[in-house]
C-alpha positions as CSV (number, residue, x, y, z in Angstrom):
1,X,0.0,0.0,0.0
2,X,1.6,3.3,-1.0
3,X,1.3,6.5,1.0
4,X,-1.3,9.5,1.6
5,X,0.5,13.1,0.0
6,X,-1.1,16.3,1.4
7,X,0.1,19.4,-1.2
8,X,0.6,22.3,1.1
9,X,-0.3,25.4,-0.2
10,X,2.0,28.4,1.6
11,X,0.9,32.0,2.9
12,X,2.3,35.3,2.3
13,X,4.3,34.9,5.5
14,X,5.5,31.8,4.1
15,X,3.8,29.7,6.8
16,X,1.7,26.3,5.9
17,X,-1.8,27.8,5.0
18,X,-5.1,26.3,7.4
19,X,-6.5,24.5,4.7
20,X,-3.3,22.4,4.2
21,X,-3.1,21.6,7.8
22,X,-6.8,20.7,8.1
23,X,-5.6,18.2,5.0
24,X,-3.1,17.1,6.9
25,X,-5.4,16.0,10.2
26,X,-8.0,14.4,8.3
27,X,-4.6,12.5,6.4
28,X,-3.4,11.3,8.9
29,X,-6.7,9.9,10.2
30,X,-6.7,8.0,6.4
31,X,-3.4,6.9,7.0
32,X,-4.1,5.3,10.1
33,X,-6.9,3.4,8.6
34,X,-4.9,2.2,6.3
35,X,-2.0,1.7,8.3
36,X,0.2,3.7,5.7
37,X,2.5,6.9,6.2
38,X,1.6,10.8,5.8
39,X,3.6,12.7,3.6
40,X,3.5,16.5,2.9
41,X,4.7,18.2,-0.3
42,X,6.0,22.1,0.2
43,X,7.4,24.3,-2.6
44,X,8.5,27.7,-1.8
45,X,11.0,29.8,-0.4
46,X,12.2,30.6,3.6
47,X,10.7,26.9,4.9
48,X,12.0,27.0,8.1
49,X,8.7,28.2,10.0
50,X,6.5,25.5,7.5
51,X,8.9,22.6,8.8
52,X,8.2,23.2,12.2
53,X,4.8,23.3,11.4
54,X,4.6,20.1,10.3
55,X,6.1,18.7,13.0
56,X,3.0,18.2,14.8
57,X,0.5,16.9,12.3
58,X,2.2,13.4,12.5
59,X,3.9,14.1,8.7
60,X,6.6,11.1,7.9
61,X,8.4,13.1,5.2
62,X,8.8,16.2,3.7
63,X,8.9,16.6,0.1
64,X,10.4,20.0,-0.5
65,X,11.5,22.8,-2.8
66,X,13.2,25.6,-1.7
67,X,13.8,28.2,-4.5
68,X,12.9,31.3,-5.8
69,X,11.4,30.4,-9.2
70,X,8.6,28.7,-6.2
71,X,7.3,31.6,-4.8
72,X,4.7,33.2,-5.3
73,X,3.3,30.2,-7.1
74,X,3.1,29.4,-10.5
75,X,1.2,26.7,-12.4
76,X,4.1,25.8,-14.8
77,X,6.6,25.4,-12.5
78,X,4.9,23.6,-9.8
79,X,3.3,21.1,-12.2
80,X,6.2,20.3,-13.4
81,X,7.9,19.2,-10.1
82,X,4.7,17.9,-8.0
83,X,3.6,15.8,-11.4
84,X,7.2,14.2,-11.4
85,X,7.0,13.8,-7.6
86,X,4.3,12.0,-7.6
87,X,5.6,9.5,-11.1
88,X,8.3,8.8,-8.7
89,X,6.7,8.0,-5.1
90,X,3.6,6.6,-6.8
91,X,1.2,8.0,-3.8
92,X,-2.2,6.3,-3.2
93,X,-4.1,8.8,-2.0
94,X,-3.1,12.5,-2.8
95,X,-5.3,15.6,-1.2
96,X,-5.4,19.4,-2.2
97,X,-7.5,22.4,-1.0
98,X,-10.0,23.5,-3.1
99,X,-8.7,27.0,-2.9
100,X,-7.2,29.1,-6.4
101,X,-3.4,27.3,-6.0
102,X,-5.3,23.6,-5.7
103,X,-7.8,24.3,-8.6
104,X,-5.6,25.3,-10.6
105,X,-3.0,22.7,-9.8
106,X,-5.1,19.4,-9.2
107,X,-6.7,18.8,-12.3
108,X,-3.2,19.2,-14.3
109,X,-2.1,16.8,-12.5
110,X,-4.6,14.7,-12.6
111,X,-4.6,15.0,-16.7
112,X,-0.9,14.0,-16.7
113,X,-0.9,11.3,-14.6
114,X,-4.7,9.9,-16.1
115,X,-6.2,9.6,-12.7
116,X,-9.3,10.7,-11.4
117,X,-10.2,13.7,-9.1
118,X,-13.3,15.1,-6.8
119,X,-13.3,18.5,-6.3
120,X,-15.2,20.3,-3.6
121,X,-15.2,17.2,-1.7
122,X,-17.2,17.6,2.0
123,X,-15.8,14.0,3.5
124,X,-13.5,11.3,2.9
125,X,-14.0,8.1,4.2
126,X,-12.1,4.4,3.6
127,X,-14.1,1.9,2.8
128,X,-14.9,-1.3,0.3
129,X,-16.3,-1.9,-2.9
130,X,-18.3,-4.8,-4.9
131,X,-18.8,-4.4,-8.7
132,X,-20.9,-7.1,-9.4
133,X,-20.7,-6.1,-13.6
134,X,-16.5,-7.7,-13.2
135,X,-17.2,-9.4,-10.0
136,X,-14.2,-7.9,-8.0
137,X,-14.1,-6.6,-4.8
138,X,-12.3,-3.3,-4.2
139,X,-10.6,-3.0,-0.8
140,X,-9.8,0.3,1.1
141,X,-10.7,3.0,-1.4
142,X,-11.2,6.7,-0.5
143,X,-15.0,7.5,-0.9
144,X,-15.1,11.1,-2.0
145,X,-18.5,12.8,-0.6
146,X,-19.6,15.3,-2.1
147,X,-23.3,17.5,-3.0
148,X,-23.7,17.0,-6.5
149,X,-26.8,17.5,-9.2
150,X,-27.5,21.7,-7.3
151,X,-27.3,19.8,-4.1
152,X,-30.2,17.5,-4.5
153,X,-28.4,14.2,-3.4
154,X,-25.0,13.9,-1.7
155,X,-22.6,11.8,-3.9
156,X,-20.0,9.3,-2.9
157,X,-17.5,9.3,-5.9
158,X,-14.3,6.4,-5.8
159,X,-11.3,5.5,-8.4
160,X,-11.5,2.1,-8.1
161,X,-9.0,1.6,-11.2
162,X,-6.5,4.4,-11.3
163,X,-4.0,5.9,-9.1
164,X,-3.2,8.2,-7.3
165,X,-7.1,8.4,-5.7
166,X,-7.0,12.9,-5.8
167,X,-10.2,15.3,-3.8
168,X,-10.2,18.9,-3.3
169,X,-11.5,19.9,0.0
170,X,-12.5,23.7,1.3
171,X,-11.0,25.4,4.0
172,X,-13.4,24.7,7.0
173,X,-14.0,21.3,6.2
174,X,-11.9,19.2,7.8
175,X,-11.1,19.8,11.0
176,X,-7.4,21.3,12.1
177,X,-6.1,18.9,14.8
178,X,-2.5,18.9,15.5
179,X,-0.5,15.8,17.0
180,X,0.1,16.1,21.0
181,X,3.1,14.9,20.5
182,X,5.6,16.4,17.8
183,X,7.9,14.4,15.3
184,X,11.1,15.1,13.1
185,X,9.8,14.5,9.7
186,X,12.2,13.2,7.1
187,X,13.1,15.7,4.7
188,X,13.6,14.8,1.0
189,X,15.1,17.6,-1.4
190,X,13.3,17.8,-4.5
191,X,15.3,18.5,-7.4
192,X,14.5,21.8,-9.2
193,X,17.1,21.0,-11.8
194,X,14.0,19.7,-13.5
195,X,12.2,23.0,-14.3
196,X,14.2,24.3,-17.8
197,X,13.2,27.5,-19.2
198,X,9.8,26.9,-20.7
199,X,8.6,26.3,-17.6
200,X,9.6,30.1,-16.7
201,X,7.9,31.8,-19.5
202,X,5.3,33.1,-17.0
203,X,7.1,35.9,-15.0
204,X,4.8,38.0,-12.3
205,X,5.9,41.3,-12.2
206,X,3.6,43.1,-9.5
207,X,1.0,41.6,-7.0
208,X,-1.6,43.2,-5.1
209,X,-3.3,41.6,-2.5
210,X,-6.2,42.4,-0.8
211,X,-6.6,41.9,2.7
212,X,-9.8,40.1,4.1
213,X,-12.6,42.0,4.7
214,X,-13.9,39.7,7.5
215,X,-13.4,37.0,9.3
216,X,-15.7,34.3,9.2
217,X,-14.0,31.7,10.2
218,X,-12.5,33.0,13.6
219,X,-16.2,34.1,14.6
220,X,-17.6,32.0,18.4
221,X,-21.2,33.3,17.4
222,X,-22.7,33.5,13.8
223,X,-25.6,35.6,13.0
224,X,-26.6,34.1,9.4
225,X,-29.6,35.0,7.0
226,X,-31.1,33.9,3.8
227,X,-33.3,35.0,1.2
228,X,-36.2,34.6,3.2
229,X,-35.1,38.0,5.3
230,X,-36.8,39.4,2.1
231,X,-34.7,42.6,1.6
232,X,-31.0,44.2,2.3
233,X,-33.0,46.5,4.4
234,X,-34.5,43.7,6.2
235,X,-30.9,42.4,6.8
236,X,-30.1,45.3,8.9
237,X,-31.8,43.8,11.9
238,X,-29.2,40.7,11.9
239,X,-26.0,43.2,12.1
240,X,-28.0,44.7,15.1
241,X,-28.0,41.2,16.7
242,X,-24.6,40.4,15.8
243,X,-23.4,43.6,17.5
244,X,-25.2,42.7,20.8
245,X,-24.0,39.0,20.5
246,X,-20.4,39.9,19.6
247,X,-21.3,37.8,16.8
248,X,-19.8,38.0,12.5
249,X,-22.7,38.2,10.5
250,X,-23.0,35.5,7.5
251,X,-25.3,34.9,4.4
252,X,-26.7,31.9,2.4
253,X,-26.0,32.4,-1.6
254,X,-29.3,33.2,-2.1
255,X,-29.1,36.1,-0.1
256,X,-25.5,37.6,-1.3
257,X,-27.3,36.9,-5.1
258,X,-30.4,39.1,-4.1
259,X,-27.5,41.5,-3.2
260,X,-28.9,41.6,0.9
261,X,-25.0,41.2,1.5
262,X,-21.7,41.2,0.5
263,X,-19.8,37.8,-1.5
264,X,-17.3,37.8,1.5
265,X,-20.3,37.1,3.9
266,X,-21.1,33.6,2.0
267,X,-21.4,30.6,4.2
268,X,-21.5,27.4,2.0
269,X,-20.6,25.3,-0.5
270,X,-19.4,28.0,-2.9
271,X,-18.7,30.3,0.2
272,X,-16.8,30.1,3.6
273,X,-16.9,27.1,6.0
274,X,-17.4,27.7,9.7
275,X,-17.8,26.4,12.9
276,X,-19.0,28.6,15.6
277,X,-19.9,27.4,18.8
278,X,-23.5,29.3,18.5
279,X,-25.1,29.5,14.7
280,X,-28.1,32.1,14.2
281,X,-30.1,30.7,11.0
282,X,-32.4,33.6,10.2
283,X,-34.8,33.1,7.1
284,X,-33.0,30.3,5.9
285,X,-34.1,27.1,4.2
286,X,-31.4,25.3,4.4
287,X,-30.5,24.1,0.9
288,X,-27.4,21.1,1.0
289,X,-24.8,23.5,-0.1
290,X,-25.6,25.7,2.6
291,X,-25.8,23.1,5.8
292,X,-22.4,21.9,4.2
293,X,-20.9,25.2,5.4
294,X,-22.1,25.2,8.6
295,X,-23.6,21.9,10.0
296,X,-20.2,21.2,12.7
297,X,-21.8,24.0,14.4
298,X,-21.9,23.2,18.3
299,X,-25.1,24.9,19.0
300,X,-27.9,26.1,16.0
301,X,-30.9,28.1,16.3
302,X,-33.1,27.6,13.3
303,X,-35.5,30.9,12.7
304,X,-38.2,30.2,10.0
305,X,-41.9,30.0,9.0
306,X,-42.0,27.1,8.2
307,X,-41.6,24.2,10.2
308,X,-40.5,21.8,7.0
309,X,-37.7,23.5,6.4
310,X,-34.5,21.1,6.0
311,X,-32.3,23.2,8.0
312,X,-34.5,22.6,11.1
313,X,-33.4,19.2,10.6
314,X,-30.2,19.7,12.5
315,X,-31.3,22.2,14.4
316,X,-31.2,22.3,18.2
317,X,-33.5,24.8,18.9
318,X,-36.3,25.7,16.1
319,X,-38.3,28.9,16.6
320,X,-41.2,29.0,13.9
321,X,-42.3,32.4,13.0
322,X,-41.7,35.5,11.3
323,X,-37.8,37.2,12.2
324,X,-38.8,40.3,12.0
325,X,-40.9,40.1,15.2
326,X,-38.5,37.3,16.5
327,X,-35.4,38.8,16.4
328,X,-36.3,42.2,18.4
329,X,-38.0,40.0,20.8
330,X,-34.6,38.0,21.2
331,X,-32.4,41.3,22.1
332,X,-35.0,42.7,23.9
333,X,-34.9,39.4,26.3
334,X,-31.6,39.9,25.7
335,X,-30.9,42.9,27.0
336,X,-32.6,42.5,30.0
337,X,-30.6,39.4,31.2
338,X,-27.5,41.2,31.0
339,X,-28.8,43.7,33.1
C-alpha cells in the first residue's frame, strides 16, 4: 500500500496555510486506517517556520522545494515538479485544498498522470467496494463525498482503477487537529534541476493583494440569513443582533445573489466554511450547499416559517415564526438578562 501526500499550499508569511493543515489532520486519520505513512509536499521559499509546522500533524516526510522560481506560485513550475514527484513516489491517495493554488494545480495533474479527481469534496472516508458487472471486490478505497446535481443528493465518488485516488476539499471542512506529540519528519530535497526555461515563460511582475474583509471563520457566534429576510434593508436587523451578541454576521447564496450582503459574507458550499460554537439561522431554508458550510456548528438556532424547512433538521432549537418580530424580541430578552 503506498502513501497519503497532502500538497501544502503556503501564505504570504511563508507559513503552511489552514487548509493544508486541516488536510493534513484528516490525512493522517486516512493513514491510520490504512495503516500507511503521511507525507507532505512544500514548494517555496524561507521553509524553516512550515517545517516546524509540520512537526505536529504526524507528517513522515517532507517533500520539499526551496527556491525562488517557487514563490509566489506558478502553475508551470509547480506542475512540473509535484507531477514528477508523484511519477516517482507513486502515492495512493493525494489531497489538495480547493482554494485558487489547488484548482488550478489538481486537475493538471490529474490529466498528466490519467487519474481521477473530486473537487469540492465535503468527507473522505475508507471503505470497500463490490462491482458485481466484473465481480471484483475493491478494498480500502477513499470515498469522495460530495453535493452534487445543485445539491439534491450527496454523492460518494471512488477510483477504483487508477491511481493516485485525488479530492479537493475547502477550507473549513476538515477539522485542524495537530499531533500532542511532535515528530522530526524526514526531509527529501526535490530537485528543481528539472524545471528548464519553458517552464519560466510566466514571469509575475507586481501583485496586489487584498486583505480580508472579515473573518468568518475565527467568529464563536454566527448571526446568518437567507433570502427569506426578504430585503438588504430587512438584513439590517441581523447586524443589530450580531453587534449585541459579539457575533460576525453571514449569508446563504441566495441572499448575497439578491444583493442583501456582500460575497465575503457567503457561508457554504461556494462560500466560507465555519464552525461557531452558536449558529443564528435567520430566514433560511437550508438548501445542502448551505448546511455543508455550517452543519459542525456546536449549538444552531433555526428561525423560519415554516416548520419543514431542512435546516430545522439539524437544528437544536427551532423557533417558527416571522424574524422580524422574533429577532427584536430576542435582544429585547436579551438585553434584560445582562442587566
Amino acid at each position: 500500500m503506498k502513501n497519503i501526500f497532502v500538497y501544502c499550499e503556503l501564505t504570504e508569511e511563508h507559513r503552511i496555510a489552514d487548509v493544508s493543515l486541516e488536510l493534513l489532520s484528516k490525512g493522517k486519520k486516512l493513514a491510520d486506517k490504512l495503516n500507511v505513512d503521511l507525507e507532505a509536499v512544500v514548494l517555496g521559499v524561507q521553509l524553516d517556520n512550515a517545517f516546524e509546522q509540520l512537526r505536529s500533524f504526524g507528517v513522515s516526510t517532507i517533500h520539499y522545494a526551496d527556491d525562488k522560481q517557487l514563490f509566489p506560485y506558478k502553475t508551470l513550475t509547480h506542475a512540473k515538479l509535484v507531477q514528477a514527484l508523484f511519477e516517482k513516489e507513486q502515492p495512493e491517495i493525494v489531497l489538495f485544498g480547493a482554494t485558487s493554488v489547488g484548482r488550478d494545480l489538481a486537475p493538471r495533474i490529474a490529466s498528466a498522470l490519467r487519474c481521477g479527481l473530486t473537487a469540492d469534496c465535503t468527507n473522505l472516508v475508507i471503505g470497500n467496494h463490490v462491482d458485481e458487472r466484473k465481480n471484483q471486490n475493491y478494498e480500502n478505497l477513499l470515498y469522495q463525498i460530495r453535493p452534487a446535481f445543485g445539491g439534491n443528493i450527496i454523492a460518494t465518488i471512488i477510483n477504483p482503477e487508477t491511481r493516485p485516488q485525488m479530492a479537493t476539499v475547502r477550507e473549513g471542512v476538515m477539522k485542524l487537529e495537530p499531533q500532542a506529540v511532535k515528530n522530526n519528519p524526514v526531509k527529501k530535497k526535490i530537485d528543481v534541476s528539472l524545471l528548464k526555461p519553458m517552464d519560466e515563460v510566466v514571469k509575475i511582475l507586481h501583485r496586489h493583494i487584498e486583505p480580508p474583509k472579515v473573518n468568518l471563520k475565527a467568529a464563536q457566534i454566527m448571526v446568518a440569513g437567507g433570502y427569506g429576510m426578504g430585503s438588504k434593508e430587512n438584513f439590517q436587523i441581523l447586524y443589530e443582533l450580531a453587534d449585541l451578541l459579539g457575533a460576525e454576521v453571514g449569508g446563504t447564496r441566495a441572499a448575497v445573489d439578491a444583493g442583501f450582503c456582500g460575497h465575503e459574507r457567503q457561508i457554504g458550499q461556494t462560500g466560507v466554511t465555519v464552525r461557531p460554537k452558536l449558529y443564528i439561522a435567520c430566514g433560511i431554508s437550508g438548501a445542502v450547499q448551505h448546511r455543508a458550510g455550517m452543519d459542525q456548528s456546536s449549538k444552531i438556532i433555526s428561525i423560519n416559517t415554516s416548520i419543514h424547512a431542512p435546516i430545522n433538521a439539524i437544528a437544536d432549537y427551532v423557533v417558527v415564526g416571522d424574524v422580524m418580530k422574533v429577532i427584536p424580541k430576542m435582544m429585547q430578552s436579551y438585553k434584560k438578562q445582562i442587566k
